[in-house]
C-alpha positions, 0 to 999 in steps of 0.5 A: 301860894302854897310851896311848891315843895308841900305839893310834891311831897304830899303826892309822893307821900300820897302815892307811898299811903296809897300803896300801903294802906291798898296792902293793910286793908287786903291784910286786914281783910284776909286776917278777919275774913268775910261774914258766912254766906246767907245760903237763902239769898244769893245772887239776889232771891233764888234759892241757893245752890251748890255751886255758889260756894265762893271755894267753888261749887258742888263737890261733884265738880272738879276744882279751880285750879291752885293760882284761882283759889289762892286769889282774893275772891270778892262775896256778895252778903244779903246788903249787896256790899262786898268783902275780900276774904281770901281763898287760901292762907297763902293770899293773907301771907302775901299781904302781910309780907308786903306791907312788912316790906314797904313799913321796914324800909322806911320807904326810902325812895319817898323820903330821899326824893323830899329830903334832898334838893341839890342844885347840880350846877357849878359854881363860880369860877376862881377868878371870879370868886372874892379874893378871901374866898379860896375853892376847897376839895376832899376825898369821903371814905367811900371815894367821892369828892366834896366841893367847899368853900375856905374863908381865912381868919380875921381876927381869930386864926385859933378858931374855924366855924365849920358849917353844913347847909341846908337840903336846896342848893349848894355851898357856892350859892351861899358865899354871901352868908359864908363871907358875912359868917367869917366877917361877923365872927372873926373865925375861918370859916370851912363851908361845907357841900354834900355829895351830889350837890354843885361839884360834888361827885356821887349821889345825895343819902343820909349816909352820904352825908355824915361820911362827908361830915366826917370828910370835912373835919378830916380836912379841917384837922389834916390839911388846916391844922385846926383840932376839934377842941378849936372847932365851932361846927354850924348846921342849919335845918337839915345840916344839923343832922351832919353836926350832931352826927359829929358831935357824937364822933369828937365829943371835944369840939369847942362848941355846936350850932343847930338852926332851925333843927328838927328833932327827927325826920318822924317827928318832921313826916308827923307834923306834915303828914300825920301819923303814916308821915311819921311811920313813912319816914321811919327812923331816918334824920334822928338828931333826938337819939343822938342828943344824949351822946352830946358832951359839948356846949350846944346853941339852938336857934330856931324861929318860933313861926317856923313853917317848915320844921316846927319850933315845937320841934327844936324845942323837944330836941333842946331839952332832950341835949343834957350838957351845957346849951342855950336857945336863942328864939327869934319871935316871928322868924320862919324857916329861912328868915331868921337872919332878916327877922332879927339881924342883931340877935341872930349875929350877936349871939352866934359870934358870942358862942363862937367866941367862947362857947362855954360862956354863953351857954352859962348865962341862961336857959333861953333867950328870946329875940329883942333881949339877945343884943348885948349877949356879945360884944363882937356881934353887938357892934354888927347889930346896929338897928335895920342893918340886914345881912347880905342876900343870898344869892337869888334862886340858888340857895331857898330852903322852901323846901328844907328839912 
């Protein structure tokens, strides 16, 4: 069955190309002009006339007005096709403009409305929520006021994994992964919303997103009392953009975890929809320009039968990180499967990184799933043979749609 996020972005990339490609060939057109007339053979085999002039007929005629010559006129050659040339300079300028405008924007409404899928409804009550799980707030520089999810520590009150979601849902409908986060790695564990999403206040933007990134390490530092250097943050699909964002802010942090990342929303646009995807997209969601500026550890972990972003992807991104890091690929792990594909070499190596990431981006370049058991001892015991992870909670949390 095709995804039915596949289906609504390809009709709103197809209506966007429609739009651009209707403006480039009026440009293009107007740019080379149409063939010269056959003055023997118009409209068919009688002899020319003065006033089939495409300008407009003898010269003893008064002259269309300005807006009628200035519009694209259609010419009929000898072979009965048509050309578009245009009447006045002023038709090809307003076609280039307009194709200027659509290209430079990005055609941001086109990628907010595949980008970002938020499920508006609240979450559960605080009575009703697992004792260990406590209800978070705060403020963004901008004024808005982002939902989270605190788990305290077990077994390492030094060490908080703050993490990003994907682009569907919200954070209360992921407290099973949030709680299994937190039970495997011993760390608190600060789960962060976006605005726009749950409770959140305001509206879903790539620039929303890193302020609220920015919004939750404030919170962490201010209100938790973990600096950066004791912070692991975690980003998953389009999450990782928020977390390399931050990387680039406090190059101390202890460490950082991209699942399933994409190099960059052209790369995503390209390999979905070609070329003009990519040129659509433009430069929005670009982990691969902020990859250089990371100074601290790095765990990838990507799915190499990843059908959403593609694991050619994650692997551009990775070798274009020049600091220590490691990848971790799970053979046969799709976009949101990873943790169901190989439960033991996913959960083994994240607690490891997180236990001390600077150890587990030394031992190797790569790992492939089935040889990532024993990379750590506090995830090895979680990774007995056909234990799964905890579900998410069912329609509340799929990434289908993911970026």
């Amino acid at each position: 069955m095709t995804d039915p996020w596949i289906i609504e972005s390809t009709r709103f990339v197809a209506a966007r190309a429609a739009t651009v490609l209707a403006v480039a060939g009026a440009w293009l057109s107007a740019s080379r002009g149409a063939a010269p007339l056959d003055r023997t053979a118009v409209a068919g085999n009688r002899p020319a006339r003065d006033d089939d002039h495409p300008i407009g007929g003898s010269p003893m005629r008064a002259r269309p007005p300005t807006w009628r010559r200035c519009r694209l006129r259609v010419a009929r050659r000898r072979t009965g096709r048509a050309a578009l040339r245009p009447s006045c300079p002023a038709a090809a300028i307003l076609a280039a403009s307009g194709l200027g405008i659509l290209l430079s924007s990005g055609c941001g409404c086109v990628v907010d409305r595949i980008a970002f899928h938020p499920d508006r409804r609240p979450g559960p009550s605080v009575e009703s929520l697992p004792v260990e799980v406590q209800p978070v707030r705060y403020a963004t520089r901008d004024g808005e006021t982002i939902e989270g999810c605190w788990v305290a520590a077990t077994r390492r009150p030094d060490r908080l994994v703050l993490s990003f979601h994907g682009n569907a849902g919200n954070v209360s409908g992921r407290l099973p992964a949030i709680r299994r986060m937190a039970e495997v790695t011993g760390a608190a564990v600060l789960a962060s919303g976006y605005r726009g999403y749950g409770e959140s206040t305001g509206s879903p933007s790539e620039a929303g997103l890193r302020l609220d990134g920015e919004a939750a390490l404030r919170y962490a530092r201010a209100q938790l009392g973990f600096e950066p250097r004791q912070v692991v943050v975690v980003g998953r699909s389009l999450g990782t953009t928020v977390a390399t964002h931050l990387a680039t802010l406090a190059p101390d942090l202890a460490g950082i975890v991209l699942i399933t990342p994409l190099s960059s929303g052209r790369d995503f646009g390209r390999a979905h929809f070609g070329s003009l995807g990519g040129t659509i997209v433009g430069s929005r969601f670009d982990n691969l320009g902020r990859a250089a500026a990371i100074r601290s550890p790095v765990l990838v972990i990507h799915g190499d039968a990843d059908e959403v972003v593609p694991y050619a992807n994650g692997l551009r991104l990775y070798a274009a990180i020049p600091g220590p890091k490691r990848l971790l690929t799970i053979a046969g792990g799709r976009h949101n499967d990873l943790e169901l594909v190989d439960a033991r070499a996913f959960w083994s190596t994240l607690a490891a990184f997180v236990a001390d990431p600077a150890a587990v981006t030394t031992r190797g370049d790569g790992l492939r799933s089935g040889a990532a058991a024993a990379v750590g001892k506090e995830g090895a015991r979680l990774g007995e043979p056909g234990r799964r992870p905890e579900a998410v909670l069912p329609g509340r949390t799929s990434e289908a749609a993911s970026l």
